[in-house]
C-alpha positions as CSV (number, residue, x, y, z in Angstrom):
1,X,14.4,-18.3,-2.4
2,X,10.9,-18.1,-1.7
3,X,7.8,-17.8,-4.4
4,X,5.5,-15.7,-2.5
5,X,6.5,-12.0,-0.9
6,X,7.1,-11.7,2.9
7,X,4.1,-12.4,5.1
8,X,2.8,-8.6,5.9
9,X,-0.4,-10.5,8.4
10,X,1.2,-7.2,11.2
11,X,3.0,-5.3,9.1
12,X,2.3,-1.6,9.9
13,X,-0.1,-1.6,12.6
14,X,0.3,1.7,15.0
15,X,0.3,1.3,19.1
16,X,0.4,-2.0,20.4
17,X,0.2,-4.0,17.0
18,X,3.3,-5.9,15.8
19,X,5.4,-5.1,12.5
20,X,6.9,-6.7,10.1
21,X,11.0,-7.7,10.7
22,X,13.5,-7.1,8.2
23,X,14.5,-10.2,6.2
24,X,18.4,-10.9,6.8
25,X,20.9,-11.7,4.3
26,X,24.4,-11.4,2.7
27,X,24.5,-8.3,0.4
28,X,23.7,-4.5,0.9
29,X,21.8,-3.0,-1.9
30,X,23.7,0.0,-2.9
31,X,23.0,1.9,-6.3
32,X,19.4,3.7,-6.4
33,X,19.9,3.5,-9.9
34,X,22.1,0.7,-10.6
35,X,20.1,-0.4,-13.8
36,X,20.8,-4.6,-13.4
37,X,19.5,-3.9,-9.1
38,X,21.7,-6.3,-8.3
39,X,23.3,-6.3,-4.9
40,X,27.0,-5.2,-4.0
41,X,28.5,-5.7,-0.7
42,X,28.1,-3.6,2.5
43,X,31.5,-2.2,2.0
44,X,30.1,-0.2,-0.8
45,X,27.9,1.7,1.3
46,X,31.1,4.0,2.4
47,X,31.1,5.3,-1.1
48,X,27.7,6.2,-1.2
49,X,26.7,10.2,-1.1
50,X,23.6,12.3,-0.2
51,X,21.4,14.3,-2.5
52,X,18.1,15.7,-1.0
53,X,15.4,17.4,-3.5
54,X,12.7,19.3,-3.0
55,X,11.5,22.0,-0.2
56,X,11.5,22.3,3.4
57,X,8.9,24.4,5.2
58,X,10.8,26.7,7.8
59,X,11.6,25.0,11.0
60,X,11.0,21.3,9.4
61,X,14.5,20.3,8.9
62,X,13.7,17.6,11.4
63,X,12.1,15.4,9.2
64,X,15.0,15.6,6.6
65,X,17.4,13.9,9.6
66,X,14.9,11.6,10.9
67,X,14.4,10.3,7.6
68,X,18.1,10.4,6.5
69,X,19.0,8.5,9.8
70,X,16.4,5.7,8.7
71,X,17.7,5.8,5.4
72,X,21.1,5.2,6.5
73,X,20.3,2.5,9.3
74,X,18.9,0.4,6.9
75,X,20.7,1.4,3.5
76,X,17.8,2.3,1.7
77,X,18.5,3.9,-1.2
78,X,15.5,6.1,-2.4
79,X,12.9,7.4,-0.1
80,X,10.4,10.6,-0.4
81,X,8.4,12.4,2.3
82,X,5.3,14.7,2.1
83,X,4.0,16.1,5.2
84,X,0.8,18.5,5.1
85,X,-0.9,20.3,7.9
86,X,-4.7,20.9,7.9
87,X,-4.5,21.0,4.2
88,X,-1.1,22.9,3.5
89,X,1.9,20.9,2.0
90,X,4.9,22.2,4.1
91,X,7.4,19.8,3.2
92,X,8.3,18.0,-0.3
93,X,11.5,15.8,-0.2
94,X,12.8,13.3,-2.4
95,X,16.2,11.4,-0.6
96,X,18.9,9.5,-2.4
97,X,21.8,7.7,-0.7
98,X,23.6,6.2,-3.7
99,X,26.9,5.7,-5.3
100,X,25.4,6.3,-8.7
101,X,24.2,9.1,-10.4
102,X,21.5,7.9,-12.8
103,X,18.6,8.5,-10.9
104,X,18.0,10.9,-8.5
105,X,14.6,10.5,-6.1
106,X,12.7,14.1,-6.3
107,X,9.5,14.9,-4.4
108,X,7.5,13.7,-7.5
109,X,9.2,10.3,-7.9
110,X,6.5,7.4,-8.5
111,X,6.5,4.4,-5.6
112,X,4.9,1.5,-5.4
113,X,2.4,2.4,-3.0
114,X,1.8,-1.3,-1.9
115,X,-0.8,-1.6,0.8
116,X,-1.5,2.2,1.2
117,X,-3.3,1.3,-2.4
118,X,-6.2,-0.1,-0.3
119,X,-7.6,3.1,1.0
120,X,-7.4,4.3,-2.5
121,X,-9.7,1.1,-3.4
122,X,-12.2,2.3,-0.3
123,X,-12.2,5.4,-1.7
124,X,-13.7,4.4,-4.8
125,X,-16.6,1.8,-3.6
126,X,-17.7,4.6,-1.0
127,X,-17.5,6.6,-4.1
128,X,-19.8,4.3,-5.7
129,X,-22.2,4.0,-2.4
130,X,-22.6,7.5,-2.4
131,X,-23.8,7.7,-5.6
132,X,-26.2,5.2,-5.2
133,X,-24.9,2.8,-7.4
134,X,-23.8,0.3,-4.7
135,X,-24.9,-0.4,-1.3
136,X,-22.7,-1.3,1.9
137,X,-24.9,-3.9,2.8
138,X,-24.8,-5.9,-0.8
139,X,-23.5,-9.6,-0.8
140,X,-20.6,-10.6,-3.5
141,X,-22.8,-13.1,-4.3
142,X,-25.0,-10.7,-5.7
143,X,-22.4,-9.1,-7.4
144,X,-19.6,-10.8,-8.8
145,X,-20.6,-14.6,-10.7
146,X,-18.4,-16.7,-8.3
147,X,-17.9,-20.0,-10.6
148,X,-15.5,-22.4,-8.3
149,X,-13.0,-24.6,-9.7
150,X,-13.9,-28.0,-10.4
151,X,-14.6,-30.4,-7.8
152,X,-15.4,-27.7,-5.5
153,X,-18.2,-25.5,-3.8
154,X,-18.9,-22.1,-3.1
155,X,-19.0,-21.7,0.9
156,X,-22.2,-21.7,2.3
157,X,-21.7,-18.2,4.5
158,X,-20.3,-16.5,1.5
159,X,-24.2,-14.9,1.0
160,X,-22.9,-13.5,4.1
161,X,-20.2,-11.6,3.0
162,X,-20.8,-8.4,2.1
163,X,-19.4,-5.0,0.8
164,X,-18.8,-4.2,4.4
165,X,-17.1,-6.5,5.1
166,X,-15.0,-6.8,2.7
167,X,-13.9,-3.2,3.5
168,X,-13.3,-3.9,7.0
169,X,-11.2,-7.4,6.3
170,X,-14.3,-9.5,7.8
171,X,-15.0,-11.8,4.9
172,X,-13.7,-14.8,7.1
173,X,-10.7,-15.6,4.6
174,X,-7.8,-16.1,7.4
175,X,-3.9,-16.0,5.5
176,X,-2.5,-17.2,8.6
177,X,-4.6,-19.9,8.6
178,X,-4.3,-20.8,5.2
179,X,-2.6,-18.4,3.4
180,X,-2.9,-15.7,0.9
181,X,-4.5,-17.1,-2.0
182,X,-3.5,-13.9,-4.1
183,X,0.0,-15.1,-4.4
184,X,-0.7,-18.8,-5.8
185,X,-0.4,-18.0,-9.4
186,X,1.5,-20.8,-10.4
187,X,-0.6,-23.4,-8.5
188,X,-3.8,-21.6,-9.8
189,X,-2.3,-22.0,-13.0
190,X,-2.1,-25.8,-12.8
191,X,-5.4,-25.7,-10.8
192,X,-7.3,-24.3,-13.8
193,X,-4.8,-25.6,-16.9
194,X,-3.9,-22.4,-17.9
195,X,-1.0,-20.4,-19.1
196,X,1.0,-18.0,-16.7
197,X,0.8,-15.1,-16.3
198,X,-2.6,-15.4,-14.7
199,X,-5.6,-12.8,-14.5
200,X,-8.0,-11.5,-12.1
201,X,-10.3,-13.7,-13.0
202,X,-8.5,-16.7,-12.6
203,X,-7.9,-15.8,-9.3
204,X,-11.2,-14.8,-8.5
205,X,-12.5,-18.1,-9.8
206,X,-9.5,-19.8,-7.6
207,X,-11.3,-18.1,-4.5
208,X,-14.6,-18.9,-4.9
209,X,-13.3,-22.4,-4.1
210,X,-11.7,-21.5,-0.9
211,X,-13.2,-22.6,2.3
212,X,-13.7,-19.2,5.2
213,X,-11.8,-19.3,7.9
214,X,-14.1,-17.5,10.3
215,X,-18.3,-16.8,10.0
216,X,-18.5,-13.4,8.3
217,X,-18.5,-10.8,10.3
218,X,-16.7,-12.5,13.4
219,X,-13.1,-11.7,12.6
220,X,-10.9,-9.5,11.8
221,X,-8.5,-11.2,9.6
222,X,-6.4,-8.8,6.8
223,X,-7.2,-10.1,3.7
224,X,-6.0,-9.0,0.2
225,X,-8.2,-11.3,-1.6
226,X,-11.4,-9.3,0.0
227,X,-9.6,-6.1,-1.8
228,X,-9.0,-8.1,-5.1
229,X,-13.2,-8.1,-4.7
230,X,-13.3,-5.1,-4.2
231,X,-11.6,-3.8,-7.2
232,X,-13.7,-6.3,-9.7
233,X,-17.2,-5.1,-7.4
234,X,-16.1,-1.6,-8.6
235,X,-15.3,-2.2,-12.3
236,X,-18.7,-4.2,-12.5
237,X,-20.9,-1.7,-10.9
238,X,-19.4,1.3,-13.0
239,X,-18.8,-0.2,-16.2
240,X,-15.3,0.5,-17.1
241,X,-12.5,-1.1,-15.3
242,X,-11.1,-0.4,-12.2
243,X,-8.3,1.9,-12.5
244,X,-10.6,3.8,-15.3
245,X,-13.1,4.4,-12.3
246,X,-10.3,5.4,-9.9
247,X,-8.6,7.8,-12.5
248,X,-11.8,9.5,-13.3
249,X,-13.7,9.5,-10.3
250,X,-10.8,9.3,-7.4
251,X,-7.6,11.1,-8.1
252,X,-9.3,13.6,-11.2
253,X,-11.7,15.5,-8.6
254,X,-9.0,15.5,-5.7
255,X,-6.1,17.0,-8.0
256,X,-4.0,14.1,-8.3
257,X,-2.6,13.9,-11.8
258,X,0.8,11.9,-11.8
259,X,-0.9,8.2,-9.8
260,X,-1.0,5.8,-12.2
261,X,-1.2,1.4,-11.9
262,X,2.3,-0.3,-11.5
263,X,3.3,-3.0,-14.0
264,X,5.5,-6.1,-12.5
265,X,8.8,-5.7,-14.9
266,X,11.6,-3.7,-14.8
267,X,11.1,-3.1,-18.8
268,X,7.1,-1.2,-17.6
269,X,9.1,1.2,-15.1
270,X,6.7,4.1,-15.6
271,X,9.0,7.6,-16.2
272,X,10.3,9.2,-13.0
273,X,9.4,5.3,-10.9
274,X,12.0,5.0,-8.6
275,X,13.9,1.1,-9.1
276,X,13.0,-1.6,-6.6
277,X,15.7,-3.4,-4.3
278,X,15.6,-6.8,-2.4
279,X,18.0,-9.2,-1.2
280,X,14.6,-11.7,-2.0
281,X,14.7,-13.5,-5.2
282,X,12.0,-15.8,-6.5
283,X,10.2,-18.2,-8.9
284,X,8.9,-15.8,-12.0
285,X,5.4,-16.3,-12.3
286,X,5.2,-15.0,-16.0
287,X,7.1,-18.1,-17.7
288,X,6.2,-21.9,-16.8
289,X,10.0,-22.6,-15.8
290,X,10.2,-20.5,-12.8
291,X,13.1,-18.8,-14.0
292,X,14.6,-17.1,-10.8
293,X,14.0,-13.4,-10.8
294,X,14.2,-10.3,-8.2
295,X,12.1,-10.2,-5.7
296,X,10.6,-6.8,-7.0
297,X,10.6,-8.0,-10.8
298,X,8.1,-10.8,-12.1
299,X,7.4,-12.7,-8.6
300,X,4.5,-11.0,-8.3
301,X,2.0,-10.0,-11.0
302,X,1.5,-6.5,-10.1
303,X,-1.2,-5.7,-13.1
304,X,-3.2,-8.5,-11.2
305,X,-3.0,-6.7,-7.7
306,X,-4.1,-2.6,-8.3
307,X,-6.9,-3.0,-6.5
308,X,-4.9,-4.7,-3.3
309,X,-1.5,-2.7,-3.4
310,X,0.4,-1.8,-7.1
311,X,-0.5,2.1,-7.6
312,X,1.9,4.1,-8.3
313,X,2.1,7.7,-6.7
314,X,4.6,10.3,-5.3
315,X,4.2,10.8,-1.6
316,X,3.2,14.5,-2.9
317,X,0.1,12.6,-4.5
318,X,-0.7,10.4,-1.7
319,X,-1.1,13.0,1.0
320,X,-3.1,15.2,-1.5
321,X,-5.2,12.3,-1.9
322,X,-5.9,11.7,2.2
323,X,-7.7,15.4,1.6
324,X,-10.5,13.5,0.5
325,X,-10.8,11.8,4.3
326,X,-10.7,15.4,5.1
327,X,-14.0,15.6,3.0
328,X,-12.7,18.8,1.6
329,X,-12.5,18.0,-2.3
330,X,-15.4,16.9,-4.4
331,X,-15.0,13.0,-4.1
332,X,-16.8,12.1,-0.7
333,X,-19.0,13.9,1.5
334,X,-18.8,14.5,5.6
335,X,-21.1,11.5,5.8
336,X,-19.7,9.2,3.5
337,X,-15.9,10.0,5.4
338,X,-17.7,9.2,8.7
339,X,-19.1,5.7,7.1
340,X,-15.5,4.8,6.0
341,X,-14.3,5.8,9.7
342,X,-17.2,4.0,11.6
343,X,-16.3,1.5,13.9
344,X,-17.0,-2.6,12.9
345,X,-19.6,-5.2,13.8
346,X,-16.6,-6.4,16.0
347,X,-15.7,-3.7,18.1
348,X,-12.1,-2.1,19.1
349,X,-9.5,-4.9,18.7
350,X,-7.2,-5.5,21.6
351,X,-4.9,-2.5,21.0
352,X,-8.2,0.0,21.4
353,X,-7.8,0.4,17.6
354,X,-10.3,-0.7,14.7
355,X,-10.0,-1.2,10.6
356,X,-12.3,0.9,9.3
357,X,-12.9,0.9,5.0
358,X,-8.9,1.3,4.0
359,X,-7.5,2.8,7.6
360,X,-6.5,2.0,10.7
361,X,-8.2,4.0,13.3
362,X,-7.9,5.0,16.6
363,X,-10.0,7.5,18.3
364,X,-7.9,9.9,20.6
365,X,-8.3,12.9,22.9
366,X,-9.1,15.4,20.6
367,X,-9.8,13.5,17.7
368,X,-8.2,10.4,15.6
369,X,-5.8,9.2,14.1
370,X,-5.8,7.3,11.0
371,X,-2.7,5.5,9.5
372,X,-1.5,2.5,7.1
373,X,1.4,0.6,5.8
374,X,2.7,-1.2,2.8
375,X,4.9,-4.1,1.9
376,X,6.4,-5.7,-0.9
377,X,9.7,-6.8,-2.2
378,X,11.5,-3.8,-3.2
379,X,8.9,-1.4,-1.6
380,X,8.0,-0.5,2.3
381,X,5.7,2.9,2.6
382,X,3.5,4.7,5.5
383,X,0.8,7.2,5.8
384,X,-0.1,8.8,8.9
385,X,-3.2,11.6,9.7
386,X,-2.9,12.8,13.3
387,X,-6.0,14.2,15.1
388,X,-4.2,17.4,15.1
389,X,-4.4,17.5,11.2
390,X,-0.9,16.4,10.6
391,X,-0.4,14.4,7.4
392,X,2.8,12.6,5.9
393,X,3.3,10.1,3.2
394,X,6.5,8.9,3.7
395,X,7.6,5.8,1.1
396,X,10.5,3.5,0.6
397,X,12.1,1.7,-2.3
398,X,13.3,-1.0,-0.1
399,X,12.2,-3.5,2.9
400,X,14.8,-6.0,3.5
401,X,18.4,-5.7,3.8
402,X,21.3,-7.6,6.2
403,X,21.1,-4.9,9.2
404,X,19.9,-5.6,12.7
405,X,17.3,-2.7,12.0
406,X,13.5,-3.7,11.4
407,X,10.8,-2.1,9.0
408,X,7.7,-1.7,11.1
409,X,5.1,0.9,10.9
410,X,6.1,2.2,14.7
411,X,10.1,2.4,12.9
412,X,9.5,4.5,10.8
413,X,6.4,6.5,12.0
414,X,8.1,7.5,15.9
415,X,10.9,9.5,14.5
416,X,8.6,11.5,12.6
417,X,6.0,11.9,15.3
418,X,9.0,13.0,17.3
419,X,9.7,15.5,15.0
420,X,6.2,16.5,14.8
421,X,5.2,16.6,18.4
422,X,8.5,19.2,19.0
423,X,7.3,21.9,16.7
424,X,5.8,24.8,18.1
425,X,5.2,26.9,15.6
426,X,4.3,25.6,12.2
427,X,5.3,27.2,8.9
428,X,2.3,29.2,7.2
429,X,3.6,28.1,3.5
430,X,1.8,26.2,0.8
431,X,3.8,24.3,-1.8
432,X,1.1,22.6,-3.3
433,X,1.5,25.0,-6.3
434,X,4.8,23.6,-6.8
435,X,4.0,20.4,-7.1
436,X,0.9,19.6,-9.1
């Protein structure tokens, strides 16, 4: 059993960066909507059947088998895929590979989003620099009243860190040195004497005792507790919390209606969420005896991590949000999207890539691509925008199971590239009328 979710320190980095492997264990997860999620044994998977929603742009039923074959590799049992090109949705699916019939995944089904959550947290302090209500170049310090635990200090270089920064995962907080703070509920619990379930603010007041890693600035090291920042920077500069900000100024403007923040139980499954499997169990971090729980259900406090990966949205929503990286809705400008696309103090990492505010980048022959990942127990999701204006959203209710098949960002992005790269001659549909 483990308290804290797999480590996701390469999970879903594209061309030459490492992903994250599948965890192994006994019991294949078979019912999408098996209402207890418990686990029934490979076996089970024979009995399972296909049933595919949605709409398929002409000449795209590629992506339907790419996606079925992943599906089936790794018995995941609900998956959805978007796929947009230079603004047109082509392609809305919702997949289910399930022996039962209570639930059936359609194009509109709610995900966790996990990690993809952070470009939707970019989207909103760039929001909030273009307006002129927050600069780039601000320190937390001056932002957030960083109180440390007692007994300990405030860093001295945390002046340093800055809005920037904290965008681009250069605050100098290192989880494989030290690990991620963001999952030590219990220990900040007993750190501070209070009751689980913690808040933000307890575990913003657990990292303003935390030493850095690396000088600000000097390092690229992926860091959720810089997001968790983020998301309180953006509640107090607009003055109303953070997923009220995002709602009204994010998804509103750019059309997306059905996005809303996840909740940690099985009992807050928002209507049409999809249900969570893992082999991973864990301590609860919602009652002080640990009771063992799924790994998707209570050991994680999801209302605690919106700002760093617990939206929910359909992979419809998600690509129709990327359209504001296009700057071709209302919510950023050409010269904001260049800002959150600009390359870091630090230069191209060793892959020729960068992390710009929320993305991955690479710049390419002809343009760039731009991509992310996710991870949690019970959720694994990608988004990819090719230089050639290619979009899909592509998310999974699953990331661990007892097959000799991984869950990287390259696994589950190459088919689709593949896919992609062999189509000559792209539909000229628009289903985004269906589907908002």
């Amino acid at each position: 059993m483990v308290d804290e979710p797999l480590n996701r320190r390469d999970f879903g980095r594209l061309l030459g960066l490492a992903g994250l492997g599948a965890a192994a264990g006994p019991a294949l997860l078979a019912g999408c909507g098996t209402a207890s999620g418990t686990a029934t044994r490979a076996g089970a998977a024979a009995a399972r059947t296909w049933k595919v929603t949605g709409t398929a742009g002409a000449g795209l039923g590629g992506f339907d088998t790419a996606v079925k074959k992943l599906m089936q590799d790794r018995g995941i049992p609900c998956g959805s895929l978007a796929v947009m090109r230079k603004g047109r949705l082509l392609h809305a699916r919702g997949y289910t590979w399930s022996d039962d019939t209570s639930f059936t995944t359609q194009p509109t089904s709610l995900f966790r989003l996990a990690s993809l959550s952070k470009a939707v947290t970019a989207a909103a302090v760039t929001r909030l620099v273009q307006d002129g209500r927050l600069s780039l170049s601000a320190s937390v310090t001056s932002l957030l009243t960083l109180t440390p635990p007692p007994g300990q200090t405030l860093d001295p270089r945390l002046p340093q860190v800055t809005v920037r920064r904290l965008l681009q995962h250069l605050g100098g907080w290192d989880r494989d040195i030290s690990g991620d703070p963001t999952y030590r509920d219990r220990q900040i619990a007993a750190q501070l004497g209070v009751p689980l379930p913690i808040t933000r603010a307890h575990l913003v007041r657990h990292g303003a005792g935390l030493r850095l890693e690396h000088d600000p600035g000097s390092a690229f090291a992926y860091s959720n507790h810089g997001y968790l920042l983020l998301g309180e920077i953006v509640a107090k500069v607009s003055g109303m919390s953070y997923a009220d900000y995002v709602q009204r100024n994010v998804f509103a403007p750019a059309g997306v209606t059905r996005a809303r923040p996840g909740r940690s139980l099985k009992s807050g499954r928002a209507p049409g969420e999809v249900p969570y499997f893992s082999q991973e169990t864990g301590r609860s971090v919602f009652d002080a005896a640990g009771t063992t729980v799924p790994g998707p259900y209570g050991t994680f406090n999801a209302e605690n991590r919106i700002a760093t990966g617990t939206w929910l949205a359909s992979a419809v929503d998600y690509v129709r949000f990327t359209r504001i990286f296009d700057a071709t809705t209302s919510v950023l400008t050409a010269s904001s999207v260049a800002a959150v696309f600009a390359k870091p103090e630090t230069g191209l990492n060793s892959g020729g890539s960068y992390y710009g505010f929320g993305w991955h980048v690479r710049d390419v022959a002809g343009g760039r691509n731009t991509w992310h990942s996710g991870s949690l127990p019970g959720t694994s999701t990608i988004v990819t925008r090719r230089y050639d204006g290619v979009t899909w959203a592509l998310l999974f209710d699953q990331r661990d199971d007892p097959s000799a098949f991984t869950y990287t960002y390259d696994d589950f992005s190459a088919p689709l590239h593949k896919v992609a790269n062999g189509i000559g001659t792209w539909p000229a549909t628009d289903l985004w009328s269906r589907y908002l």
